[in-house]
C-alpha positions as CSV (number, residue, x, y, z in Angstrom):
1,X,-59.2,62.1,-44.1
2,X,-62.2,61.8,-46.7
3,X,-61.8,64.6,-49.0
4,X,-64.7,66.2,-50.8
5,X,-65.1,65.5,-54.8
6,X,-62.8,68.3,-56.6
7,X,-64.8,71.5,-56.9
8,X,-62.4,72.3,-60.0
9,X,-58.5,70.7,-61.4
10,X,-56.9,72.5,-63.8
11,X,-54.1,71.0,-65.7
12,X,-51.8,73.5,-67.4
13,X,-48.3,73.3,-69.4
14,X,-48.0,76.8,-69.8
15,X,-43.9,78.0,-70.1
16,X,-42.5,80.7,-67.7
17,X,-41.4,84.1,-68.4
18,X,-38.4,84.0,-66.5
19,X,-35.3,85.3,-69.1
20,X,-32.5,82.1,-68.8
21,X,-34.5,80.1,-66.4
22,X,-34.0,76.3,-67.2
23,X,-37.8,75.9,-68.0
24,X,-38.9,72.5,-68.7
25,X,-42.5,72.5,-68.3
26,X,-44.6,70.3,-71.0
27,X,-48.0,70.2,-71.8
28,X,-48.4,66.4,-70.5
29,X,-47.4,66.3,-67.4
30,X,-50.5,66.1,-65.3
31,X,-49.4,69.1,-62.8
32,X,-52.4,70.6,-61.7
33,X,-54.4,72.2,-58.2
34,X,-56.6,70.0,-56.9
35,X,-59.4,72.0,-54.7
36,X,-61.2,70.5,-52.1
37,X,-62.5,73.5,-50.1
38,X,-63.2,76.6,-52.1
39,X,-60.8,78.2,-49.3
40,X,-58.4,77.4,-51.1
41,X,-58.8,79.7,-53.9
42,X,-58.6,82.7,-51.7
43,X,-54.7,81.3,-51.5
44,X,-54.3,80.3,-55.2
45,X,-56.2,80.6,-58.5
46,X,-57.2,77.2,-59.8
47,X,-56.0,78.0,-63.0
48,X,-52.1,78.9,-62.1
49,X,-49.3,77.3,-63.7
50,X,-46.9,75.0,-61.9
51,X,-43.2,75.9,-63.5
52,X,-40.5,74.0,-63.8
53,X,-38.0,75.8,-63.6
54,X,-34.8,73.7,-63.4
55,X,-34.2,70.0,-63.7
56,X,-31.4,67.6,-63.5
57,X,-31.1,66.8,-59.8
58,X,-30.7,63.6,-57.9
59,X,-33.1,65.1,-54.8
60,X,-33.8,68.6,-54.5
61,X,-34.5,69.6,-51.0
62,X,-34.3,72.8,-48.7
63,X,-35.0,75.6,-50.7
64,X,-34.3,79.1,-49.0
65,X,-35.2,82.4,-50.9
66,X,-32.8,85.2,-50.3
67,X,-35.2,88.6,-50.7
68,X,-32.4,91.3,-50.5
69,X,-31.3,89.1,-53.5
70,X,-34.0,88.0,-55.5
71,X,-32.2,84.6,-55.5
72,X,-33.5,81.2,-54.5
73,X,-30.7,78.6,-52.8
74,X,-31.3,74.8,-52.6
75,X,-30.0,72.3,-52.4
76,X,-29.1,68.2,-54.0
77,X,-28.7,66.3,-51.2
78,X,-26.6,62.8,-52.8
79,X,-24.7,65.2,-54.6
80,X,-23.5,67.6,-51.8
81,X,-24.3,70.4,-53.8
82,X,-26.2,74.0,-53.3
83,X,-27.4,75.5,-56.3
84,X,-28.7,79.1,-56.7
85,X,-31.3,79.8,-59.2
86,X,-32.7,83.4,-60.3
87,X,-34.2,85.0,-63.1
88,X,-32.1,86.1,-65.2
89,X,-29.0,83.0,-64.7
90,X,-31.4,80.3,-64.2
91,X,-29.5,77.6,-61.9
92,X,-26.0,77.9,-60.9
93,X,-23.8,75.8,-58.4
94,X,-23.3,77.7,-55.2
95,X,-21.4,76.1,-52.9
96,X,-19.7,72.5,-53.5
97,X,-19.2,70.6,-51.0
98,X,-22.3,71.4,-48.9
99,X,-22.7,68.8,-45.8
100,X,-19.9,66.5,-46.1
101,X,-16.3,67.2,-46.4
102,X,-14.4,65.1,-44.7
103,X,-13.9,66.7,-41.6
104,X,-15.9,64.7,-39.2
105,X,-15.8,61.2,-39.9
106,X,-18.6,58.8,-39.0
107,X,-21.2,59.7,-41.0
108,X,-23.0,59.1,-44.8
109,X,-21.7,61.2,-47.6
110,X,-24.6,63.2,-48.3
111,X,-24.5,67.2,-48.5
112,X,-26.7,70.2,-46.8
113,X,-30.5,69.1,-46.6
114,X,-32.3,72.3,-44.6
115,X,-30.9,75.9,-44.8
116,X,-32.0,79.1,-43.3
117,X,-30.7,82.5,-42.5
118,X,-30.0,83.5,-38.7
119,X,-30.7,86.9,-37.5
120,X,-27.1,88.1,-38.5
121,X,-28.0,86.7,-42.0
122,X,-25.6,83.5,-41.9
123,X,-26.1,80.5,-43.5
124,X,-27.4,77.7,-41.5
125,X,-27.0,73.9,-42.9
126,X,-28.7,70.8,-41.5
127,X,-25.5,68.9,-43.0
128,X,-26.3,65.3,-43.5
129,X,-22.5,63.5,-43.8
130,X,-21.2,65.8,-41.2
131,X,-24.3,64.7,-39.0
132,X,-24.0,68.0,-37.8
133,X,-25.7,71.7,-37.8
134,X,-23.6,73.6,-39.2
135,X,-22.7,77.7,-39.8
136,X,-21.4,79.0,-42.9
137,X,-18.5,81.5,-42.0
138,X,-18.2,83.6,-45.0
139,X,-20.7,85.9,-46.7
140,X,-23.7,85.2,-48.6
141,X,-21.5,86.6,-51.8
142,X,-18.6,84.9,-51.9
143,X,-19.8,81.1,-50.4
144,X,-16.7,79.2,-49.2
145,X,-17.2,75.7,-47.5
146,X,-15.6,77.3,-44.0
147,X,-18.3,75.6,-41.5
148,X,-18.7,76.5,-37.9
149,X,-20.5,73.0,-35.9
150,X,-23.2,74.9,-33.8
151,X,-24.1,71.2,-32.4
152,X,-22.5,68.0,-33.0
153,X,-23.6,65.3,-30.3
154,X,-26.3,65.3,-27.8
155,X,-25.2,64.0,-24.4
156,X,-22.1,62.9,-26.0
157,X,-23.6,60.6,-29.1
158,X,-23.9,62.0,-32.4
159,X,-26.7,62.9,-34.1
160,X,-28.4,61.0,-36.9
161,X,-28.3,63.1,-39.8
162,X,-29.8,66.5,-38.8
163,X,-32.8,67.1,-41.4
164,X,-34.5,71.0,-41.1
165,X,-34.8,73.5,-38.8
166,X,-36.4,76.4,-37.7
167,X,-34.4,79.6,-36.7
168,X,-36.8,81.5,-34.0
169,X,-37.4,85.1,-33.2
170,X,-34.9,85.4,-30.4
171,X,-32.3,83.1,-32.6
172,X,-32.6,79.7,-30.8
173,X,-33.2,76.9,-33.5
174,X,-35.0,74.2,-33.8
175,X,-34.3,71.2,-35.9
176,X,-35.4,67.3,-36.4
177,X,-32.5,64.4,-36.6
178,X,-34.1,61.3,-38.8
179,X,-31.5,58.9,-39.6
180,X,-31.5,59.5,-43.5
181,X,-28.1,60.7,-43.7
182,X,-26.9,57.1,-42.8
183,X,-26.6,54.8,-45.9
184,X,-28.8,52.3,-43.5
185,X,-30.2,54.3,-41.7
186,X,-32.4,53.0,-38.3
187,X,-29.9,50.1,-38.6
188,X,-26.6,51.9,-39.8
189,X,-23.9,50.5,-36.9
190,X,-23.1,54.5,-37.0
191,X,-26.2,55.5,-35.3
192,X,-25.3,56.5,-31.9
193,X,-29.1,57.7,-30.9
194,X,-31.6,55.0,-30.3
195,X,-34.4,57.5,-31.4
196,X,-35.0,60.0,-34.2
197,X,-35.4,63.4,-32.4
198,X,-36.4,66.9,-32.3
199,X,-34.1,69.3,-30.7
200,X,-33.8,72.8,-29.5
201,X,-30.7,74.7,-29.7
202,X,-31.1,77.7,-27.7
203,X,-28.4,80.9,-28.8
204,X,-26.1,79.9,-26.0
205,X,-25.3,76.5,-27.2
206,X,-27.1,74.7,-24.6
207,X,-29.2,71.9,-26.3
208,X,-32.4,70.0,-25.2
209,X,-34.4,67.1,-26.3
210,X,-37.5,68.2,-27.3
211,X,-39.7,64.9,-28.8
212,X,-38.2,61.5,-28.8
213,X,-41.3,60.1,-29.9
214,X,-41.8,60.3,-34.1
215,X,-40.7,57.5,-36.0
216,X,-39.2,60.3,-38.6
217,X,-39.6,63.6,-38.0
218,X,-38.7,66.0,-40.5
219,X,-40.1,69.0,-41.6
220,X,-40.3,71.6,-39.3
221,X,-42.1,75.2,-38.9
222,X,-43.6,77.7,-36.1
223,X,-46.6,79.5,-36.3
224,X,-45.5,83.4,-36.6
225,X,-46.3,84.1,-33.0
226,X,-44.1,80.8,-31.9
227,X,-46.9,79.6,-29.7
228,X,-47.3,76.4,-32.2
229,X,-44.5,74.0,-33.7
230,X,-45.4,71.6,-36.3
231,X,-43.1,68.5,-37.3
232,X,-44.1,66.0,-40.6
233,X,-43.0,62.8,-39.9
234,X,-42.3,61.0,-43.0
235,X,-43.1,57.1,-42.8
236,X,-45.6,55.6,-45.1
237,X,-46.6,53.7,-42.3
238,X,-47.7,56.6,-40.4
239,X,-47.9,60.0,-42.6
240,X,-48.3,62.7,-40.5
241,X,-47.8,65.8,-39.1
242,X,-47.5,66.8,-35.0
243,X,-49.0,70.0,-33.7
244,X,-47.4,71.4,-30.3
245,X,-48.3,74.2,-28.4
246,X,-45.3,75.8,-26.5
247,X,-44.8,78.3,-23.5
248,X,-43.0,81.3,-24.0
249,X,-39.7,79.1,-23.5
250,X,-40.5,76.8,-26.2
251,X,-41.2,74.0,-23.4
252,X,-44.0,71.2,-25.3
253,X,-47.5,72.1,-23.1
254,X,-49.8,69.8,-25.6
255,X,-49.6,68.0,-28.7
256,X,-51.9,66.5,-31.2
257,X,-52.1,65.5,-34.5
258,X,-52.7,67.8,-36.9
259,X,-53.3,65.8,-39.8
260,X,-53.0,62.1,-40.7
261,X,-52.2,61.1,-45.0
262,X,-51.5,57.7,-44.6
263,X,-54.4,56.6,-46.6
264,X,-52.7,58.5,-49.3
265,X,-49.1,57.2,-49.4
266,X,-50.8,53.9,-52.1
267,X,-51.8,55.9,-54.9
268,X,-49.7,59.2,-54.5
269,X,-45.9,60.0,-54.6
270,X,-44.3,61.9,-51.7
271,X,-44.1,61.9,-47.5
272,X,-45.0,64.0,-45.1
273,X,-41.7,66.3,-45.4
274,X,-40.5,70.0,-45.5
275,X,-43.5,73.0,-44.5
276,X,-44.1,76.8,-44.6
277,X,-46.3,78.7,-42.9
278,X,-47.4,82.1,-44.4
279,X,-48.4,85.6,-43.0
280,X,-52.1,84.1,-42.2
281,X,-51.2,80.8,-41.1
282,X,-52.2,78.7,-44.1
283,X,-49.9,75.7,-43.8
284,X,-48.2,74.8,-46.9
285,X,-46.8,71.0,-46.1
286,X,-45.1,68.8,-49.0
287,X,-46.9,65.5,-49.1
288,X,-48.3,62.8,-51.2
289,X,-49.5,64.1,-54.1
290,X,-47.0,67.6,-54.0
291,X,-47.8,70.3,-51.9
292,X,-50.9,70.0,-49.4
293,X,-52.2,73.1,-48.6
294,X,-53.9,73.4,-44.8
295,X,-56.2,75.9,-42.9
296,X,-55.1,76.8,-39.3
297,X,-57.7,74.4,-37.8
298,X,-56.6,71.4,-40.0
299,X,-58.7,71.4,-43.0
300,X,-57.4,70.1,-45.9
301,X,-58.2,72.9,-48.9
302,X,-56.2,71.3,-51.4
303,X,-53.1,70.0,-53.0
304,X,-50.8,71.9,-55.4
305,X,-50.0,68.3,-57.4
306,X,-46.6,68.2,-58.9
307,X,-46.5,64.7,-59.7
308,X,-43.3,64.0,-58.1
309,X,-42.4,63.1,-54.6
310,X,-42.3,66.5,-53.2
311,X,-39.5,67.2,-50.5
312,X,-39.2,71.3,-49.3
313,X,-41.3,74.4,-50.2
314,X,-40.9,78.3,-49.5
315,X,-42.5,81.3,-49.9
316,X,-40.8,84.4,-51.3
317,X,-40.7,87.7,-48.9
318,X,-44.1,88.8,-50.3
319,X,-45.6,85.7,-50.7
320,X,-46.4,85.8,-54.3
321,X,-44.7,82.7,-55.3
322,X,-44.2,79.1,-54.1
323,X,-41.0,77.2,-54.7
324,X,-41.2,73.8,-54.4
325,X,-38.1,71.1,-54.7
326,X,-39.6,67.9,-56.6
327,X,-37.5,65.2,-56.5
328,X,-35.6,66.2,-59.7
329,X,-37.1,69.5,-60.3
330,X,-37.3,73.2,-58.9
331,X,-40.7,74.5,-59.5
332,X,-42.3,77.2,-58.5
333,X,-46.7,78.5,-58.5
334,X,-48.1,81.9,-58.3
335,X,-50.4,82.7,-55.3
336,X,-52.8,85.4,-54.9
């Protein structure tokens, strides 16, 4: 994709008001939003500050905010951890261990990667050393590592290392399986799968086999009216992202590719990995470079740059901030 010269990049160190937060954020650390369509500025003001507003992690992924309780989870995926971060206590462990504990041997020992919240407001883990998608059975309050398996295996072999996932209107969830859980991955004698999937697991337990196809699928996200899913697949050899169209039983009628950032994996940091999608359908995809911000129809507006490989993003319930996990950060940007 040729992108059009910068309209305007802003660089800014400016430190957040948040009360304890862990702020970091220096004055040199070439964080800035990069606009390519002046769209994009109907989204975000060119002039907002990227915040930093933890550090210290191996990789921060799946971040998850909690509106009822103004609290953002994430989590460290090498160090099995979930950390909670808010305003006024800044980061705080929330539940230890987070994806691997022992209980179902075969796998890597890496934590939780995606979380959401079903419809009953549970927990749901993409656990990584588990290999395994997982329920948290205790409340959001008082986190205990109790896991219910929602899915273990698909036609008897077990998954790869379940990555993120998308919990639909009706409760079914979706979720992609990429082999990085496995300490070798593609070639780890572990993997049971020949192929990195995407999967469906409908409310009744039955599971299906959605797209065999990417060489690493994993973030994942549907439109708000569930007619479209989109899927990042995260090889530098082929950075992009999938666009389906479903029927009303999230069946796969077409698919095309919805972008293509390959050209972009030499000279910036970051994959094709977690996405949001917000109340107009802006997509907000992590990427090289940070965040990558998309219209409906594909154009690139711009990038929110973090200058860090990039993994997860999400929106708060009004969609006035943008948390993003970077590599060893939690930050966060202001949109209009």
């Amino acid at each position: 994709m040729k992108h059009k010269v910068c309209l305007l990049i802003m660089s800014l160190g400016i430190l957040s008001s948040c009360k304890n937060a862990q702020v970091v954020t220096k004055s040199d650390t070439g964080r800035k939003i990069e606009v390519y369509d002046k769209e994009l500025l109907s989204i975000i003001d060119s002039t907002a500050t990227i915040e930093v507003l933890a550090d210290g992690f191996t990789w921060s992924e799946g971040p998850l905010y909690l509106g009822n309780k103004k609290m953002l989870l994430f989590t460290d995926v090498p160090e099995n951890t979930i950390y909670a971060w808010d305003e006024i206590n800044g980061k705080t462990v929330y539940l230890k261990p987070s994806g691997y504990n022992d209980t179902l041997p075969g796998g890597g020992t890496e934590g939780a990667n995606g979380l959401a919240l079903d419809q009953d407001g549970n927990l749901i883990l993409c656990q990584h050393g588990n290999r395994v998608v997982a329920r948290m059975e205790s409340s959001l309050d008082k986190p205990q590592a109790n896991f219910t398996y929602l899915t273990k295996a698909f036609l008897g072999k077990k998954f790869n290392s379940p990555n993120d996932l998308h919990i639909c209107i009706n409760g079914d969830i979706i979720f992609t399986d990429p082999p990085y859980g496995l300490p070798d991955q593609d070639q780890d004698k572990r993997k049971e799968l020949k192929y990195n999937g995407v999967y469906l697991l409908k409310k009744d337990g039955s599971i299906s086999l959605m797209d065999s196809t990417l060489t690493r699928p994993n973030g994942v996200a549907l439109s708000t009216d569930e007619k479209y899913m989109y899927v990042a697949n995260s090889d530098k050899a082929k950075s992009i992202w999938i666009k389906y169209e479903l029927d009303s039983l999230k069946n796969i009628v077409d698919r095309s590719q919805f972008a293509d950032v390959t050209h972009l994996t030499e000279t910036q940091k970051g994959l094709p990995d977690g996405l949001k999608i917000n109340k107009k359908g802006y997509i907000f995809a992590t990427g090289p470079g940070g965040v990558l911000v998309f219209s409906p129809d594909s154009r690139h507006l711009g990038t929110i740059n973090t200058g860090q490989a990039t993994a997860n993003c999400a929106l708060d319930e009004t969609e006035t901030y943008l948390y993003m996990t970077a590599h060893s950060y939690l930050m966060r940007v202001r949109l209009k």
